[in-house]
KOLLUM-512428 format. One record per residue: residue number from 1; residue in three letters; x, y, z of N, C-alpha, C in turn. Coordinates in steps of 0.1 Angstrom, whole numbers. Atoms other than C-alpha are relative to their C-alpha. Layout:
<rs>
R   i  aa   n.X   n.Y   n.Z  ca.X  ca.Y  ca.Z   c.X   c.Y   c.Z
R NUM ALA     X     Y     Z     X     Y     Z     X     Y     Z
...
</rs>
This chain:
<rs>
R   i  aa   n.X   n.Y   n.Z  ca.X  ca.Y  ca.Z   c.X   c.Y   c.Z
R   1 UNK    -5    -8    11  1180  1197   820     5    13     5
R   2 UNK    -9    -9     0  1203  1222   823    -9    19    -4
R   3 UNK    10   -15     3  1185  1260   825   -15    -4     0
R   4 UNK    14     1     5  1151  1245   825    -8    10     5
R   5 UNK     7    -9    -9  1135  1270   847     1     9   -11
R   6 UNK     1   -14     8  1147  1297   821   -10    -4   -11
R   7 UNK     6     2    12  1137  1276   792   -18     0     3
R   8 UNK    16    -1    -4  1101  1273   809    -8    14     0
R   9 UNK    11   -15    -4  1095  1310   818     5     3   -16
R  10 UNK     0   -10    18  1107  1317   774    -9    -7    -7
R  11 UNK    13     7     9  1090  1288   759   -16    -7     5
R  12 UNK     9     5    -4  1063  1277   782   -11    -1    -8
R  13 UNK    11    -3     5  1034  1292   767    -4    -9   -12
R  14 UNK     2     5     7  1039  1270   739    -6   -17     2
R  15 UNK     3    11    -5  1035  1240   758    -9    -4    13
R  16 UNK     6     0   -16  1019  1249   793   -13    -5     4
R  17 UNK    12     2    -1   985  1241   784    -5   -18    -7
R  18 UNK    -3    12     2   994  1202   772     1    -6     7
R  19 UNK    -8    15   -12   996  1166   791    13     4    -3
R  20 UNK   -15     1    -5  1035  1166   803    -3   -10   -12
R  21 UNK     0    11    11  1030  1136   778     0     8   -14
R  22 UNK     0    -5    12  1022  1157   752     5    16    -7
R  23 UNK    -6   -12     8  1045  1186   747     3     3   -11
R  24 UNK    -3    -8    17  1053  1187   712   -10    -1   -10
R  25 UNK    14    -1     6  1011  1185   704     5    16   -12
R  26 UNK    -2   -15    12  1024  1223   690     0    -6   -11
R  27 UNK    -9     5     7  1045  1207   667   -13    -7   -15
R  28 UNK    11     4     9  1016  1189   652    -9    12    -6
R  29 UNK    12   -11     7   991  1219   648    11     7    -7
R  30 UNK    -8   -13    14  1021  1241   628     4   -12   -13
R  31 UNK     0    10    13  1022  1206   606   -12     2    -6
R  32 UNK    12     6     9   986  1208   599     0    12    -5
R  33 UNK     4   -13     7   986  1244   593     9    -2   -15
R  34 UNK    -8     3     6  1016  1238   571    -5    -9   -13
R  35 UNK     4     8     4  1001  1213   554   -15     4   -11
R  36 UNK     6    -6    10   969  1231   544     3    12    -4
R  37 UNK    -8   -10    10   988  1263   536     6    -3   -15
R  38 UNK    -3     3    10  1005  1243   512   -11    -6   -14
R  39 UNK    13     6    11   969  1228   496    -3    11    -2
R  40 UNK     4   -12     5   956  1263   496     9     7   -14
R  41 UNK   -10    -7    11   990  1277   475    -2    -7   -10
R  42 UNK    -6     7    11  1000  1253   454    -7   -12   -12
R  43 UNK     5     7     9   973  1235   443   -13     7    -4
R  44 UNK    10   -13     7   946  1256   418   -13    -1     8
R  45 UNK    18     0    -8   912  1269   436   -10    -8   -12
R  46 UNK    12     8     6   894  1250   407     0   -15    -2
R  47 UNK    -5    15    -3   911  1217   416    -9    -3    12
R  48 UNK     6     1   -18   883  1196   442    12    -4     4
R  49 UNK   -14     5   -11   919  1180   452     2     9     6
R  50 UNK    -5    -7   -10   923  1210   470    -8     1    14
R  51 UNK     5     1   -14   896  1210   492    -1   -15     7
R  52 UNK     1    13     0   896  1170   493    11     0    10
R  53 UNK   -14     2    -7   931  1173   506     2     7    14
R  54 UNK    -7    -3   -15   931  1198   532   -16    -5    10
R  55 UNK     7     7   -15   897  1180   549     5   -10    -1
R  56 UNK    -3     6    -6   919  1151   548     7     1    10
R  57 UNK    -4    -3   -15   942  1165   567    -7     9    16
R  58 UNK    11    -5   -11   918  1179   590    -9   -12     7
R  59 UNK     6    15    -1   903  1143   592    10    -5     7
R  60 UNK   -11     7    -5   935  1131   604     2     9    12
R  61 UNK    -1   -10   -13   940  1158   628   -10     0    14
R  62 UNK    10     1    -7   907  1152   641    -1   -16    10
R  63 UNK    -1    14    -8   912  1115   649    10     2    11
R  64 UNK   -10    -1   -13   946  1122   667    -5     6     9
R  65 UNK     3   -12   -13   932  1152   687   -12   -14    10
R  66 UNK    10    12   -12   904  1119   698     7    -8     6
R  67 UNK    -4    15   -12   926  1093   708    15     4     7
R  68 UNK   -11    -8   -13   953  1118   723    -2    11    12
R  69 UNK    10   -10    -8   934  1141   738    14     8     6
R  70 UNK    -8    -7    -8   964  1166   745    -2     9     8
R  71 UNK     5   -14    -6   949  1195   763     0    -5    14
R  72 UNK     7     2   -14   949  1192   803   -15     4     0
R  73 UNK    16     0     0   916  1207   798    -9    -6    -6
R  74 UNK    10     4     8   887  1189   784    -9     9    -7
R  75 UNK    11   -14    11   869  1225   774     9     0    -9
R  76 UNK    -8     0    13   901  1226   752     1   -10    -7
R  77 UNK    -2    15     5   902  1192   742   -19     4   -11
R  78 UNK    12    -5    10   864  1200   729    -3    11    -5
R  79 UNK     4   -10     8   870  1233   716     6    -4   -14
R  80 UNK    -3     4    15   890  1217   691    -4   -10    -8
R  81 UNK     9    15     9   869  1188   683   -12    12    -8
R  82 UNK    12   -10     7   842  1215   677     4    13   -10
R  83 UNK    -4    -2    11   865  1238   656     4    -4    -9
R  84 UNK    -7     4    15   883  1217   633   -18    -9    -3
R  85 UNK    10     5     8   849  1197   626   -10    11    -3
R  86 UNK     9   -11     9   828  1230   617    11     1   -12
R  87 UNK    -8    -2    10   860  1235   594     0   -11    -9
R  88 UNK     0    13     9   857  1197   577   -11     7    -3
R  89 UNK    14     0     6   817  1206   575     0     6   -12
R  90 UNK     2   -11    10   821  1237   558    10     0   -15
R  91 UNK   -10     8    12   853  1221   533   -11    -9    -6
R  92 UNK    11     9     8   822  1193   528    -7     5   -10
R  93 UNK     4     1     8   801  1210   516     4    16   -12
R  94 UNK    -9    -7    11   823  1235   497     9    -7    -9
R  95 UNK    -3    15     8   834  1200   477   -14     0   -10
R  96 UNK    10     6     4   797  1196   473    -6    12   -10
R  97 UNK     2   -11     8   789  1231   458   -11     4     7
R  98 UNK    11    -7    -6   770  1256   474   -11     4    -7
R  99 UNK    10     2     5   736  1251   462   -12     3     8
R 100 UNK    12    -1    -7   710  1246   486    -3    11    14
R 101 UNK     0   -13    -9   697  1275   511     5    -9    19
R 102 UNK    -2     7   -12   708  1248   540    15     1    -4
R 103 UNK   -17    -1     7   743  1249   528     7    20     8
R 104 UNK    -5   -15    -3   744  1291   534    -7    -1    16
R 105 UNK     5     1   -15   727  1281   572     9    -6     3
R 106 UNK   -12     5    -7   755  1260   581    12     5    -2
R 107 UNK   -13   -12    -4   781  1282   570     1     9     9
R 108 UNK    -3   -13    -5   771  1312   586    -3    -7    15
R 109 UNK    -5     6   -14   771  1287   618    10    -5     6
R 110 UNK   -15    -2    -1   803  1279   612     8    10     3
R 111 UNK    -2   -16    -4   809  1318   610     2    -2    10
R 112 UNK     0    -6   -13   800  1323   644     6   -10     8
R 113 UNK    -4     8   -11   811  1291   659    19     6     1
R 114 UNK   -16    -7    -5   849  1299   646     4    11     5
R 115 UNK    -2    -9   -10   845  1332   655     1     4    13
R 116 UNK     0     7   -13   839  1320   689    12    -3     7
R 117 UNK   -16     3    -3   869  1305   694    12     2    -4
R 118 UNK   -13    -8    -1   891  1323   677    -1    11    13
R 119 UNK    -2   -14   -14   880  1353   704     4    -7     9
R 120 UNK    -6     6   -13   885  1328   730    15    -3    -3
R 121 UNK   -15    -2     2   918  1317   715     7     8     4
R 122 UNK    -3    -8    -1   930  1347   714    -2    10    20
R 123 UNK    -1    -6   -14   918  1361   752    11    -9     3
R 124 UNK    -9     9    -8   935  1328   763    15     3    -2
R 125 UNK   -15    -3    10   970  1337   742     3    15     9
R 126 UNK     1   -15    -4   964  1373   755     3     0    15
R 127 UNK     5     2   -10   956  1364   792    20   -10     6
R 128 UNK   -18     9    -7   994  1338   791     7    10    -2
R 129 UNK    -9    -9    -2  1009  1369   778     3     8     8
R 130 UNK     3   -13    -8   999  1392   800     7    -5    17
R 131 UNK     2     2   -15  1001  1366   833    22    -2     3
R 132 UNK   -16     4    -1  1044  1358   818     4    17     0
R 133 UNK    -4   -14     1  1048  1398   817    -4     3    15
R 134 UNK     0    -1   -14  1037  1399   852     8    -4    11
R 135 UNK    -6     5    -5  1053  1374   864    17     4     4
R 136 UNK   -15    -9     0  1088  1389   853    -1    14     6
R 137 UNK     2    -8    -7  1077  1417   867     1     4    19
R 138 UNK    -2     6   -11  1072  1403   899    14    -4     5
R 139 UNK   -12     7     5  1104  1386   895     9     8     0
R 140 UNK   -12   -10    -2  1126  1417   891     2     9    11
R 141 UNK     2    -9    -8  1106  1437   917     8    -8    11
R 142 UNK    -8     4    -9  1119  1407   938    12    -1     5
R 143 UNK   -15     1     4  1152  1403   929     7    15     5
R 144 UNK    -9   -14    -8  1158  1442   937    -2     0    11
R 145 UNK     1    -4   -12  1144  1438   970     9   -11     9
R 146 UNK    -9     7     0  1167  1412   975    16     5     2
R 147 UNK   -15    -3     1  1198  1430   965    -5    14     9
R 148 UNK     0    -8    -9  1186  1458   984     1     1    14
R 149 UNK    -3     6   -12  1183  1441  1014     9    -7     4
R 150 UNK   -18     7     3  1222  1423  1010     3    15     3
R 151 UNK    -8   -11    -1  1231  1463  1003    -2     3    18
R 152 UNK     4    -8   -14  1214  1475  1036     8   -12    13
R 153 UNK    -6    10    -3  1232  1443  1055    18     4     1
R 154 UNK   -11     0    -2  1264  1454  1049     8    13     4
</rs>
């Protein structure tokens, strides 16, 4: 492909962390977001079809993420088995109606678990930004020392 080196160091981050097999996994998670954004909007909070609908798609998401396993990593591969199923749990039993004092103990473990991995998320996201801002960095420091060393040559 034609420019791929450029297209890698602009779009990498979106894909860098996927099997070569599975670069357009993105593609899927902004479907599912997509997908319950639209359950959340458009269909009324006192409708259960709304929570019904986005733990199916979360059910579905959950199976693919098992029998694709996109992540080179397997801590990534199980951080998302372990957040999207705290996020079915807590859709369950927000279907079921929060009633029993075991119902407010698994939410607020849900709490902390997605909290969890959103922070990790986020370092991780923070940590590609930081290492593709370096890299160009590197990268131009080279490139002058490069042309500086052509100037002094001639």
């Amino acid at each position: 492909v034609r420019g791929e080196k450029q297209v890698k160091q602009w779009l990498g981050f979106f894909y860098e962390d996927y099997k070569e097999s599975c670069y357009w996994f993105e593609i899927i998670w902004m479907i599912r977001k997509l997908l319950i954004a639209c359950a959340n909007s458009f269909i009324p909070f006192s409708s259960p079809f709304q929570s019904v609908s986005m733990t199916f798609v979360l059910i579905i998401s959950l199976i693919m993420q098992f029998y694709v396993q996109p992540f080179k990593s397997r801590l990534e591969n199980f951080l998302e088995y372990v957040s999207v199923g705290s996020i079915i749990v807590t859709l369950v039993y927000f279907i079921k109606g929060i009633e029993s004092p075991m119902a407010y103990i698994i939410l607020g473990a849900n709490v902390i678990v997605g909290f969890f991995i959103f922070t990790c998320g986020v370092a991780r996201k923070f940590w590609m930004g930081w290492r593709v801002v370096f890299d160009l960095v590197k990268r131009q420091k080279k490139s002058e020392n490069v042309v500086n060393e052509e100037s002094e040559e001639r």
